[in-house]
Chimera marker file (.cmm) of the C-alpha trace (Angstrom):
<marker_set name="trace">
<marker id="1" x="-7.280" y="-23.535" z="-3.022" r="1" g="1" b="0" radius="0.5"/>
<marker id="2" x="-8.788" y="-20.092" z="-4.472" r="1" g="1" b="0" radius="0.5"/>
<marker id="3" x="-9.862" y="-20.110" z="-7.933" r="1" g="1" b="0" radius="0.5"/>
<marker id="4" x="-6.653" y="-17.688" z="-8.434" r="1" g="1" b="0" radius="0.5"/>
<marker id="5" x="-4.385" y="-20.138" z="-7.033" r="1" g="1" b="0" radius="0.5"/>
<marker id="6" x="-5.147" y="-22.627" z="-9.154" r="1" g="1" b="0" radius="0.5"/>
<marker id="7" x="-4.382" y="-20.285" z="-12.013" r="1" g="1" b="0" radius="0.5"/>
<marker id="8" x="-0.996" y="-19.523" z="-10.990" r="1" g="1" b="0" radius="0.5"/>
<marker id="9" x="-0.243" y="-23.024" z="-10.543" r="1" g="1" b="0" radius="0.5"/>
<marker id="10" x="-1.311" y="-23.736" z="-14.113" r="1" g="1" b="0" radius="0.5"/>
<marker id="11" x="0.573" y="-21.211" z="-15.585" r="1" g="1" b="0" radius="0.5"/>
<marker id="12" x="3.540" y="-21.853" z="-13.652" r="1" g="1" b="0" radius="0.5"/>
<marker id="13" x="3.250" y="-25.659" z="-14.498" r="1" g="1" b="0" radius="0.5"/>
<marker id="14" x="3.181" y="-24.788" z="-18.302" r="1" g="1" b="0" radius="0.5"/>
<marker id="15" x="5.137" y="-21.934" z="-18.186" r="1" g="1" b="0" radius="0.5"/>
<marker id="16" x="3.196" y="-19.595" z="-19.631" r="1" g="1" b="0" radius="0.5"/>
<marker id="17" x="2.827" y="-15.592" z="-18.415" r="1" g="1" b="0" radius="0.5"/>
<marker id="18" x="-0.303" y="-13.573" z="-18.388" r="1" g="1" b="0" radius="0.5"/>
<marker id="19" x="-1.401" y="-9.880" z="-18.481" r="1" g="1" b="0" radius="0.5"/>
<marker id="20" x="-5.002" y="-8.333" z="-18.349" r="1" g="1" b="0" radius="0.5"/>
<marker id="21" x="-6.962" y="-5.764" z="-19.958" r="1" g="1" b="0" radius="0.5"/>
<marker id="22" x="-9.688" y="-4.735" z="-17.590" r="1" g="1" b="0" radius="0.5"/>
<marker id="23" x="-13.066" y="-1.577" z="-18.038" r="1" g="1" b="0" radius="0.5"/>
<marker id="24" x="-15.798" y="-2.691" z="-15.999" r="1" g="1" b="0" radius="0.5"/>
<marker id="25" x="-13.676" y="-4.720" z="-13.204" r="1" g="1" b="0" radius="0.5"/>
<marker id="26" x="-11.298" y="-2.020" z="-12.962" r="1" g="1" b="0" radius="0.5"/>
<marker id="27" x="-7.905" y="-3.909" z="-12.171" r="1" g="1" b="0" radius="0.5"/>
<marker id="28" x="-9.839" y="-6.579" z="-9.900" r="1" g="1" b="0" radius="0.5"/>
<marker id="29" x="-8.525" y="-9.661" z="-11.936" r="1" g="1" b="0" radius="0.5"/>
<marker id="30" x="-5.454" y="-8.711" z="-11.829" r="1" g="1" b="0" radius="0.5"/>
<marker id="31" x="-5.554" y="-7.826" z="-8.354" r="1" g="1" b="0" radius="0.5"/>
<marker id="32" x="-7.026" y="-11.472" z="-7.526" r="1" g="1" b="0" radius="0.5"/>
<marker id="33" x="-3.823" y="-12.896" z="-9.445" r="1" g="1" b="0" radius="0.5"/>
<marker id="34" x="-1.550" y="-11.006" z="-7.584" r="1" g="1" b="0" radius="0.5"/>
<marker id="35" x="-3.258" y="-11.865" z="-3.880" r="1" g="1" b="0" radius="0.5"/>
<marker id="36" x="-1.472" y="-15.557" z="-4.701" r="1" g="1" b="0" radius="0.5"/>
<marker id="37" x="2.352" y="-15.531" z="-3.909" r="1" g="1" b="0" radius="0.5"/>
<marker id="38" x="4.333" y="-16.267" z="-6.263" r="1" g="1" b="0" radius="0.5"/>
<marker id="39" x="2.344" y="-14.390" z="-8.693" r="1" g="1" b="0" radius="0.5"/>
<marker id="40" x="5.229" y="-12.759" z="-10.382" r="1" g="1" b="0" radius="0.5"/>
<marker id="41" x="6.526" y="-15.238" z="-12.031" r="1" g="1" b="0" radius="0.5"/>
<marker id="42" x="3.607" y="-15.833" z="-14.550" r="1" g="1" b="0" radius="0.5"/>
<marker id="43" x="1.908" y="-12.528" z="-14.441" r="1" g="1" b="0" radius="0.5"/>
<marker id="44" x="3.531" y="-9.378" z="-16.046" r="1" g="1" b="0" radius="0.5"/>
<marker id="45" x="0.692" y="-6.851" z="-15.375" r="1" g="1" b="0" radius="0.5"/>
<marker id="46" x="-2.409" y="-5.161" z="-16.580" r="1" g="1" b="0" radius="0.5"/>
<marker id="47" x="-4.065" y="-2.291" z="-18.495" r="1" g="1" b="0" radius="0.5"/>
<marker id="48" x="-6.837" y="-0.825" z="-16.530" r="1" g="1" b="0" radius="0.5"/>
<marker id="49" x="-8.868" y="1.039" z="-19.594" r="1" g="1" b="0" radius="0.5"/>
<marker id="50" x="-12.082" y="2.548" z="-18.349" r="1" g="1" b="0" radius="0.5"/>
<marker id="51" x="-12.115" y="5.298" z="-20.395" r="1" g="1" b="0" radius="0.5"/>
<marker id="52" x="-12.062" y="4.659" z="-24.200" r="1" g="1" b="0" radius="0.5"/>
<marker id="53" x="-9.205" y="7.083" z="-24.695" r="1" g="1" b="0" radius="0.5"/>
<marker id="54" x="-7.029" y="4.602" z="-22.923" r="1" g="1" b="0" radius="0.5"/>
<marker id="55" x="-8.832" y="1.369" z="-25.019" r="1" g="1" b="0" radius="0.5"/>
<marker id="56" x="-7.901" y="3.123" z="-28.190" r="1" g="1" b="0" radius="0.5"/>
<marker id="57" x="-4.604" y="4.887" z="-27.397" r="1" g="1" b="0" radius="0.5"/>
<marker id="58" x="-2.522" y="2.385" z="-25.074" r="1" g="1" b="0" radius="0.5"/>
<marker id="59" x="-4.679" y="-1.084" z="-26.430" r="1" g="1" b="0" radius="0.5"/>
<marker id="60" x="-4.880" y="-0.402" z="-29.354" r="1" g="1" b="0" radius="0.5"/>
<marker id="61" x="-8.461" y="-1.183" z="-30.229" r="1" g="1" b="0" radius="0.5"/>
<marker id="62" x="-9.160" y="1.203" z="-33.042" r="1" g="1" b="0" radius="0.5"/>
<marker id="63" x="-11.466" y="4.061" z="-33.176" r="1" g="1" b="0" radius="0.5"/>
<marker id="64" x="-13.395" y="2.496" z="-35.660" r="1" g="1" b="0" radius="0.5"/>
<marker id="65" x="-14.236" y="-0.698" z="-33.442" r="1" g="1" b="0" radius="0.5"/>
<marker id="66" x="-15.447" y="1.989" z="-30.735" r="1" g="1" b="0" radius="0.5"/>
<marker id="67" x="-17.480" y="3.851" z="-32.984" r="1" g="1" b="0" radius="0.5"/>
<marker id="68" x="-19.468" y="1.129" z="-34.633" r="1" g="1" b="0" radius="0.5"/>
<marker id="69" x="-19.807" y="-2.200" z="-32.188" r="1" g="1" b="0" radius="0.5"/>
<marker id="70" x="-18.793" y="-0.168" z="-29.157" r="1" g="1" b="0" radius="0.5"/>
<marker id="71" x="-17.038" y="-0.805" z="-25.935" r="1" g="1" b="0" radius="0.5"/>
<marker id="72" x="-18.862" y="-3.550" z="-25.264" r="1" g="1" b="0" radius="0.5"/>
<marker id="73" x="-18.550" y="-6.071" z="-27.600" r="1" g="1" b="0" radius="0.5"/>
<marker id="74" x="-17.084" y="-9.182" z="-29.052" r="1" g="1" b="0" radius="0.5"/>
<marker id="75" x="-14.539" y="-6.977" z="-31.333" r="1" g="1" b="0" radius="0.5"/>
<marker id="76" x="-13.367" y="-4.768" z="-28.773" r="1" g="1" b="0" radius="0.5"/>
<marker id="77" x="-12.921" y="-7.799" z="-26.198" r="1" g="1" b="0" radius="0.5"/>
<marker id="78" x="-10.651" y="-9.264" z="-28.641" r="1" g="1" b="0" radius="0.5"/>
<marker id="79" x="-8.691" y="-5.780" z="-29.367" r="1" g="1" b="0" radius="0.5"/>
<marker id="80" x="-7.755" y="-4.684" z="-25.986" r="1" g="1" b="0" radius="0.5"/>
<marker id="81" x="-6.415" y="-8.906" z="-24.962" r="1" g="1" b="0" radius="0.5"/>
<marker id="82" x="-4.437" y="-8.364" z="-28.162" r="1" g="1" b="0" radius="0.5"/>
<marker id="83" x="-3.253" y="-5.286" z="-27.402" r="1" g="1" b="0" radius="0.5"/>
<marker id="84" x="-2.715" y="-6.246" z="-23.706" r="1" g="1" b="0" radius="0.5"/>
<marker id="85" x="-0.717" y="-9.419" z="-24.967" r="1" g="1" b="0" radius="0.5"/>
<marker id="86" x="1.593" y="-6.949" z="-27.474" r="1" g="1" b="0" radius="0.5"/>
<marker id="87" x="2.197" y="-4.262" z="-24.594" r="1" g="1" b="0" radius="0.5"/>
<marker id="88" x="3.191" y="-7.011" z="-22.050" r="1" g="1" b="0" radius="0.5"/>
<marker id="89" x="4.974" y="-9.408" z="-23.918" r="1" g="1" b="0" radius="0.5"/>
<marker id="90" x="3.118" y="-12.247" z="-22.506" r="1" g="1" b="0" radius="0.5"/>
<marker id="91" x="2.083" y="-15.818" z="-23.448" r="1" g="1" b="0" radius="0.5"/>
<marker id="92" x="-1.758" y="-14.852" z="-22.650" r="1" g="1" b="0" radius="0.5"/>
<marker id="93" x="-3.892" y="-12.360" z="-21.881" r="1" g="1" b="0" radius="0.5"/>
<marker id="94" x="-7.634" y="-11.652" z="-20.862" r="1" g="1" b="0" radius="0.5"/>
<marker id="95" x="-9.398" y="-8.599" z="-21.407" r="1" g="1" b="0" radius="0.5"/>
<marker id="96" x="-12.962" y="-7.861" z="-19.342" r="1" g="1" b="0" radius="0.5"/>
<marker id="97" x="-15.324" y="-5.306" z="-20.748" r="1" g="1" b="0" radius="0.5"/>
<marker id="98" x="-19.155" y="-4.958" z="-20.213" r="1" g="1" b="0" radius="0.5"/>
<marker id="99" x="-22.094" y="-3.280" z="-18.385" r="1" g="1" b="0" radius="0.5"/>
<marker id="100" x="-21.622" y="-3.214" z="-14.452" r="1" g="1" b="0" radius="0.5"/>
<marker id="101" x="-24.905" y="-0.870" z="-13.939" r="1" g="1" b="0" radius="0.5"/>
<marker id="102" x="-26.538" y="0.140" z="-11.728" r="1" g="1" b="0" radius="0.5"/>
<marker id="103" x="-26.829" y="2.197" z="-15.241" r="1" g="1" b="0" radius="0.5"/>
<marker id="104" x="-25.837" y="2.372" z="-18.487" r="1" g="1" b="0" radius="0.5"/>
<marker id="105" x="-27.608" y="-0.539" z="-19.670" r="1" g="1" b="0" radius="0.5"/>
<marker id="106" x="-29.926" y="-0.877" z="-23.102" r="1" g="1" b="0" radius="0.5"/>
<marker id="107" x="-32.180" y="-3.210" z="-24.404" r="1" g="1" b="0" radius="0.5"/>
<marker id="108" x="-29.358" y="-4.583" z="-26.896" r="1" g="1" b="0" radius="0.5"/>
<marker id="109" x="-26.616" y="-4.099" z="-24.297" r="1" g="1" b="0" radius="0.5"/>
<marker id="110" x="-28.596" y="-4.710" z="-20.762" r="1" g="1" b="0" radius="0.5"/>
<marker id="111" x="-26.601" y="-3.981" z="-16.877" r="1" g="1" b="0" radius="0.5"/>
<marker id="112" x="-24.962" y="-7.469" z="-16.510" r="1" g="1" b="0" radius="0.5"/>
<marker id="113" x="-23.854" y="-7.871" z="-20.475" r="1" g="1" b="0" radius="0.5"/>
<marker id="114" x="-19.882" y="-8.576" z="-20.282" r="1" g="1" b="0" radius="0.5"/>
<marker id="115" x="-17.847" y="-9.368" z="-23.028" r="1" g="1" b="0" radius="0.5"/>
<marker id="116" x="-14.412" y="-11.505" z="-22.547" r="1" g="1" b="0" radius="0.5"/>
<marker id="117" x="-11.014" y="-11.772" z="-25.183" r="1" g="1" b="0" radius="0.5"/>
<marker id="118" x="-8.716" y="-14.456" z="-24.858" r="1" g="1" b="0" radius="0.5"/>
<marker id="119" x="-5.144" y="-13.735" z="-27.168" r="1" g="1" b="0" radius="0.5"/>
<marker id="120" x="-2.437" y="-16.407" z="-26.898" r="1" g="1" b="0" radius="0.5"/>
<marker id="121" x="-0.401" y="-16.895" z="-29.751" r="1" g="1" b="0" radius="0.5"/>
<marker id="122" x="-2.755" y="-18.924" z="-32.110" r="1" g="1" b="0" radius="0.5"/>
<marker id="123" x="-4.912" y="-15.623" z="-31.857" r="1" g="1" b="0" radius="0.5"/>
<marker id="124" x="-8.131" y="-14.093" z="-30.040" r="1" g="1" b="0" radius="0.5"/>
<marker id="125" x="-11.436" y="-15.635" z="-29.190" r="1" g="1" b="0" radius="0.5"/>
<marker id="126" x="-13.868" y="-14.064" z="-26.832" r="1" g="1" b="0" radius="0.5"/>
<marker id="127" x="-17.100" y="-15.082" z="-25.227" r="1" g="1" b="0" radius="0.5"/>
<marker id="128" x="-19.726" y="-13.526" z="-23.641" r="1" g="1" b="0" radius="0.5"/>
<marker id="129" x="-21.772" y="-13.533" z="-20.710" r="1" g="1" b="0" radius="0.5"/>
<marker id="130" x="-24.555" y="-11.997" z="-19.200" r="1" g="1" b="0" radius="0.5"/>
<marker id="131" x="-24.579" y="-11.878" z="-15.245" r="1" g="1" b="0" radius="0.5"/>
<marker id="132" x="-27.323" y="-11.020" z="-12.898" r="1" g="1" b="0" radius="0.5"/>
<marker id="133" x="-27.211" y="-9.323" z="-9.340" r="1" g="1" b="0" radius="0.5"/>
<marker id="134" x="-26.086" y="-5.745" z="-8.253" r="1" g="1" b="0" radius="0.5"/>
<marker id="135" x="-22.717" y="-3.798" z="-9.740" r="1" g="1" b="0" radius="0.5"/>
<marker id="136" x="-20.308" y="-5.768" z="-7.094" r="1" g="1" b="0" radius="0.5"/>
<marker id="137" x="-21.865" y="-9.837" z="-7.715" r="1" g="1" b="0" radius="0.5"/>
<marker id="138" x="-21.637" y="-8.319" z="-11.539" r="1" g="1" b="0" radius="0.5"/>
<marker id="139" x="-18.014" y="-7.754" z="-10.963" r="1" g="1" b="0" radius="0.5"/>
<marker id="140" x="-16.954" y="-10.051" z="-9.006" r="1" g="1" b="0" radius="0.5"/>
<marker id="141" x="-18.580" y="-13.154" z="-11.315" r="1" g="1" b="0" radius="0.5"/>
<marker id="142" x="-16.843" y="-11.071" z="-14.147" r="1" g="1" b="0" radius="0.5"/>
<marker id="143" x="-13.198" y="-11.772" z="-12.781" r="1" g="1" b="0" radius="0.5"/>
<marker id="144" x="-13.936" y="-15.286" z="-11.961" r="1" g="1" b="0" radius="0.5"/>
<marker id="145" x="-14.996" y="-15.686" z="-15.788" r="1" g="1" b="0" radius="0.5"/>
<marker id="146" x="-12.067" y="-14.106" z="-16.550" r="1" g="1" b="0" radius="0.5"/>
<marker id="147" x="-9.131" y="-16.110" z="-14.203" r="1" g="1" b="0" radius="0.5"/>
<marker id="148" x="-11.348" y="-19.293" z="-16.194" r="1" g="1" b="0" radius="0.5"/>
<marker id="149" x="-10.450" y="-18.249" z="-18.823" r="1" g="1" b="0" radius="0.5"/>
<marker id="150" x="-6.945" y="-18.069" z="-18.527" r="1" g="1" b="0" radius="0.5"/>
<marker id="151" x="-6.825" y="-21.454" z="-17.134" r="1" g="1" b="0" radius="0.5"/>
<marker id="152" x="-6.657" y="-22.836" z="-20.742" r="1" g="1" b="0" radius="0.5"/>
<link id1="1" id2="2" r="1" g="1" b="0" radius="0.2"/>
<link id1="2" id2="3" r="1" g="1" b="0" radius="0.2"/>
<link id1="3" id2="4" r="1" g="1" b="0" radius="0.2"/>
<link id1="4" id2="5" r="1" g="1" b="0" radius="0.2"/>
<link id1="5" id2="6" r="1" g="1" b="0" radius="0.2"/>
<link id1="6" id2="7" r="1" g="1" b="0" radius="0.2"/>
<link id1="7" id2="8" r="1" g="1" b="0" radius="0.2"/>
<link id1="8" id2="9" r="1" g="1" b="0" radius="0.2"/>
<link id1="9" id2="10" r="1" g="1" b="0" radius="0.2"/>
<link id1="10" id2="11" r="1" g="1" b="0" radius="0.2"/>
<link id1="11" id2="12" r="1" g="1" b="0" radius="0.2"/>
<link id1="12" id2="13" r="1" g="1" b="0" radius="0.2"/>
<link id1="13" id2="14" r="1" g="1" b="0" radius="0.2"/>
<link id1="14" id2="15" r="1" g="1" b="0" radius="0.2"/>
<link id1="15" id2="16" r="1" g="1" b="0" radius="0.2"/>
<link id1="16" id2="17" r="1" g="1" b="0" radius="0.2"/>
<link id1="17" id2="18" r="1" g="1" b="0" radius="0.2"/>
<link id1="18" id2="19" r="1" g="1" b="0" radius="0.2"/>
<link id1="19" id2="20" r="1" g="1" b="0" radius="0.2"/>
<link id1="20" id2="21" r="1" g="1" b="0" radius="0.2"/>
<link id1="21" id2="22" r="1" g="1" b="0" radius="0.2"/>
<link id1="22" id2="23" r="1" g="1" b="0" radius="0.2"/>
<link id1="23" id2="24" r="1" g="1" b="0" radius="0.2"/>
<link id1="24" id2="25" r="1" g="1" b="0" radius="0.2"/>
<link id1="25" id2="26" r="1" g="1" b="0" radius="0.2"/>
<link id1="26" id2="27" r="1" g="1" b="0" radius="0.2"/>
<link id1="27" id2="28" r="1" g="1" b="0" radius="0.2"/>
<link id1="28" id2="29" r="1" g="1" b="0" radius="0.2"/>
<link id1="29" id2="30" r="1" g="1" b="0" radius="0.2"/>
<link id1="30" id2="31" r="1" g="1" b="0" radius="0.2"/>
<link id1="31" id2="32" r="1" g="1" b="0" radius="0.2"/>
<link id1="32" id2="33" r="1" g="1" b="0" radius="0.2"/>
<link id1="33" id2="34" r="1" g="1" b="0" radius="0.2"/>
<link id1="34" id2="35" r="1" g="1" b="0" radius="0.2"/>
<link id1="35" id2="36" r="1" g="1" b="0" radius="0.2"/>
<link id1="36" id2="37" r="1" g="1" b="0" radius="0.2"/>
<link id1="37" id2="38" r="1" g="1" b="0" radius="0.2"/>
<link id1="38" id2="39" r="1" g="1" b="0" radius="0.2"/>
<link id1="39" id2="40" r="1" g="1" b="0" radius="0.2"/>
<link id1="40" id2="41" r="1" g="1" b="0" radius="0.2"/>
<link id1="41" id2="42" r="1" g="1" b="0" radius="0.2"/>
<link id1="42" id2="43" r="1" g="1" b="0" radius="0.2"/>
<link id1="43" id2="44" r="1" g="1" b="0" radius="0.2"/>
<link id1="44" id2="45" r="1" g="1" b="0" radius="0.2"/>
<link id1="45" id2="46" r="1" g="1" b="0" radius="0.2"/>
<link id1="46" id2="47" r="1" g="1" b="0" radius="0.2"/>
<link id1="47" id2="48" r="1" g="1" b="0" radius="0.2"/>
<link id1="48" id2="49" r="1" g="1" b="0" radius="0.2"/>
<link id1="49" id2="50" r="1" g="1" b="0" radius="0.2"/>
<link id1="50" id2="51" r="1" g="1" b="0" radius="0.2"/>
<link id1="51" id2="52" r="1" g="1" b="0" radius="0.2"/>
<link id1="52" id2="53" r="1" g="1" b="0" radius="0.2"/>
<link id1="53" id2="54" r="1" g="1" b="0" radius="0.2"/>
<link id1="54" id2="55" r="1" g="1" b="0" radius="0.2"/>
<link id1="55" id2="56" r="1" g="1" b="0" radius="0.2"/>
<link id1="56" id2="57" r="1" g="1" b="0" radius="0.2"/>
<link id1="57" id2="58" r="1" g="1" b="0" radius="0.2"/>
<link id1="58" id2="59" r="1" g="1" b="0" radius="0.2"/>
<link id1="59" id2="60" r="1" g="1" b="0" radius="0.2"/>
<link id1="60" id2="61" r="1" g="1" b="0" radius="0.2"/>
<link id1="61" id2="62" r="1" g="1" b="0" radius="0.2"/>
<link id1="62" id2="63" r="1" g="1" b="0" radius="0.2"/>
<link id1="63" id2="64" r="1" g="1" b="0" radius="0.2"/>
<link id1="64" id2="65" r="1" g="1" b="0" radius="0.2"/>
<link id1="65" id2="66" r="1" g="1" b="0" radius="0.2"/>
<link id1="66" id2="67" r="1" g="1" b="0" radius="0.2"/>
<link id1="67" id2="68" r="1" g="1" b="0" radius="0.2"/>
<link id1="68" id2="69" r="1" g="1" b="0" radius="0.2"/>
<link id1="69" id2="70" r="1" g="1" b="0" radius="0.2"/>
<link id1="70" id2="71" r="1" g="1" b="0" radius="0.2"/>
<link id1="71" id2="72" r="1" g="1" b="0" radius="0.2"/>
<link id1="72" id2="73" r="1" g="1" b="0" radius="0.2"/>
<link id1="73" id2="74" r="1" g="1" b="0" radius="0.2"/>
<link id1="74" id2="75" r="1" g="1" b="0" radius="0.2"/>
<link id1="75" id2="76" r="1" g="1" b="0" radius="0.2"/>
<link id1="76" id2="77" r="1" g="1" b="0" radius="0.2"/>
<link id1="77" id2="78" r="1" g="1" b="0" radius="0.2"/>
<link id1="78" id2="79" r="1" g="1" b="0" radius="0.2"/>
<link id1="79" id2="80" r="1" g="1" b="0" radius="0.2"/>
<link id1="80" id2="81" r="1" g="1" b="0" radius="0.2"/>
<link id1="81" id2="82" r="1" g="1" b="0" radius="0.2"/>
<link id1="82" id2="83" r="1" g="1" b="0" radius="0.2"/>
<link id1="83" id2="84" r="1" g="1" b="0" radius="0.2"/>
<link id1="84" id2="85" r="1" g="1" b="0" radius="0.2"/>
<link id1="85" id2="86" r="1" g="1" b="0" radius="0.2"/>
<link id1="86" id2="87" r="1" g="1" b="0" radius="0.2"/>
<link id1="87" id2="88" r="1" g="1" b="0" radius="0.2"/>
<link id1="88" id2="89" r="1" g="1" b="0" radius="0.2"/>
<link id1="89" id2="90" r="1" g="1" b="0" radius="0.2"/>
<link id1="90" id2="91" r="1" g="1" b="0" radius="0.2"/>
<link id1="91" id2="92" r="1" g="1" b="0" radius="0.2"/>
<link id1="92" id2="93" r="1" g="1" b="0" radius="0.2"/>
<link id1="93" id2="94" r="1" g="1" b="0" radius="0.2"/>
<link id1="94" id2="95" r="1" g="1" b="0" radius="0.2"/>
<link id1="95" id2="96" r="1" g="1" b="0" radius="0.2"/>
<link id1="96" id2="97" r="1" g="1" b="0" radius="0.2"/>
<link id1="97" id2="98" r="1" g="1" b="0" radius="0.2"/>
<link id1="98" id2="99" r="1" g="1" b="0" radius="0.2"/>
<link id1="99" id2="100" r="1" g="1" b="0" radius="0.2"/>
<link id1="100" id2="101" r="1" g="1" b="0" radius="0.2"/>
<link id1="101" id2="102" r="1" g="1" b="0" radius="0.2"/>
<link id1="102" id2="103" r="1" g="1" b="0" radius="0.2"/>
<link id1="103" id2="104" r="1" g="1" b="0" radius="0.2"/>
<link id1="104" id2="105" r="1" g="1" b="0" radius="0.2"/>
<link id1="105" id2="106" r="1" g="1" b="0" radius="0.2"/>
<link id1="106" id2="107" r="1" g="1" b="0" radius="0.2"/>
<link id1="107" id2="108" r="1" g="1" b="0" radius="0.2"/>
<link id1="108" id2="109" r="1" g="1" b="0" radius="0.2"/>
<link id1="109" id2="110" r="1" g="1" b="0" radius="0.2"/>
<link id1="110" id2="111" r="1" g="1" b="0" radius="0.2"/>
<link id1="111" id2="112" r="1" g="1" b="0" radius="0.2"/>
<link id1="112" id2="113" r="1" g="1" b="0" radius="0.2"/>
<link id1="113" id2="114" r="1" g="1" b="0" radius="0.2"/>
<link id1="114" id2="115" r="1" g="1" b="0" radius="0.2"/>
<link id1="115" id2="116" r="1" g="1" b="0" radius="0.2"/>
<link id1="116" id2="117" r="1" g="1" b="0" radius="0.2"/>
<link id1="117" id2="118" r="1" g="1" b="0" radius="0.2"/>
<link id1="118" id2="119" r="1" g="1" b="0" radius="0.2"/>
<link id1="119" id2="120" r="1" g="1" b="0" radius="0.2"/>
<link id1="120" id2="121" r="1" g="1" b="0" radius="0.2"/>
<link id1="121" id2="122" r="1" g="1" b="0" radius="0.2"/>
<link id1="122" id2="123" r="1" g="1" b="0" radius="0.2"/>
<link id1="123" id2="124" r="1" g="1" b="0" radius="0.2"/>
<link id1="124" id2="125" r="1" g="1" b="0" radius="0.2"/>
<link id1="125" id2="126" r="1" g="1" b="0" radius="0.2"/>
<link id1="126" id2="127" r="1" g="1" b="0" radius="0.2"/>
<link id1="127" id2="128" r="1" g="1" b="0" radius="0.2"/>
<link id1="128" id2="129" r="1" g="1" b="0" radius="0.2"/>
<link id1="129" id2="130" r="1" g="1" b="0" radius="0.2"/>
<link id1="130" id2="131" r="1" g="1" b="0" radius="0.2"/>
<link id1="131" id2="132" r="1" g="1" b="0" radius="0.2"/>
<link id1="132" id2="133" r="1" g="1" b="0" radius="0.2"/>
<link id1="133" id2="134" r="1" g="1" b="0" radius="0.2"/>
<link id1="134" id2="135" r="1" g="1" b="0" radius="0.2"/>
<link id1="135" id2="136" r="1" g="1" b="0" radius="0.2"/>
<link id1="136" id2="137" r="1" g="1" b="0" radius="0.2"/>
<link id1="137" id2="138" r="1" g="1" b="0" radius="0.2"/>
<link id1="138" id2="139" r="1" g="1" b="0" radius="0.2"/>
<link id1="139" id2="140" r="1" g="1" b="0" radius="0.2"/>
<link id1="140" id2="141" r="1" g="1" b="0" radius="0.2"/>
<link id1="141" id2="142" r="1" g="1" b="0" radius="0.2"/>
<link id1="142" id2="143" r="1" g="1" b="0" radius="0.2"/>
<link id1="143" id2="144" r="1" g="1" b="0" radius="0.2"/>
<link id1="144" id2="145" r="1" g="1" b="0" radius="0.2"/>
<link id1="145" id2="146" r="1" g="1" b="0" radius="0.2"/>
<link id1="146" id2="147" r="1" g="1" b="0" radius="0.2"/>
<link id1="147" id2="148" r="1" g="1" b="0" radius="0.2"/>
<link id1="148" id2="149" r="1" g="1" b="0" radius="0.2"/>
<link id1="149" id2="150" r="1" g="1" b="0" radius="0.2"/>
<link id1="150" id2="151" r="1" g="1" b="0" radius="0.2"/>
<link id1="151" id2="152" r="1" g="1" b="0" radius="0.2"/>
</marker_set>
């Protein structure tokens, strides 16, 4: 049984739904959830926000959280799976955003750096995680952090 499979099972066992906010893994997590049949009864969809225009004016996370701590970071993890949760009307959500490379990276925010939100309805948390390997192993260990995640 796939690590996505498991998921759905979960959430269909506690009845809970799910959405996702996704930058850096551009719709895959929600794309592994919905490779599992049966999907559709626990998971109502997904935000694919690459650009910040779409973090800020269909999330929600405000321009302020952009300017300051950036795309990548614990506060604007937590902003877009709140906003995913509000737009979705789900139980749950995730939200994925961090530093695929090959580029793009610093020496505060290296390639690998990916930050996680969590919003159910006690709230947010997020974590963070810093992967190694090329853009696709970044990704792809990315959405398994993520469908962990929702596995609460």
């Amino acid at each position: 049984m796939t690590q996505a499979e498991k998921l759905v099972a979960f959430l269909k066992a506690q009845n809970l739904t799910c959405a996702t906010a996704e930058s850096c893994t551009g719709g895959m997590v929600g794309a592994a959830i919905t490779s599992v049949p049966g999907a559709s009864e626990v998971y109502y969809g997904g935000v694919t926000s690459y650009d910040n225009s779409v973090k800020q004016h269909i999330l929600g996370v405000r321009a302020v959280t952009l300017a300051g701590a950036g795309a990548v970071s614990s506060e604007c993890a937590a902003e877009m799976a709140l906003g995913a949760r509000r737009l979705l009307g789900t139980d749950l959500a995730v939200s994925v955003t961090g530093i695929a490379g090959p580029g793009g990276g610093t020496d505060e925010k290296p390639v690998g750096l990916v930050w996680f939100g969590l919003a159910d309805r006690n709230g947010v948390r997020t974590e963070k995680a810093i992967f190694a390997g090329d853009r696709a192993a970044i990704r792809e260990q990315a959405v398994t952090h993520a469908l962990g995640m929702l596995a609460v």
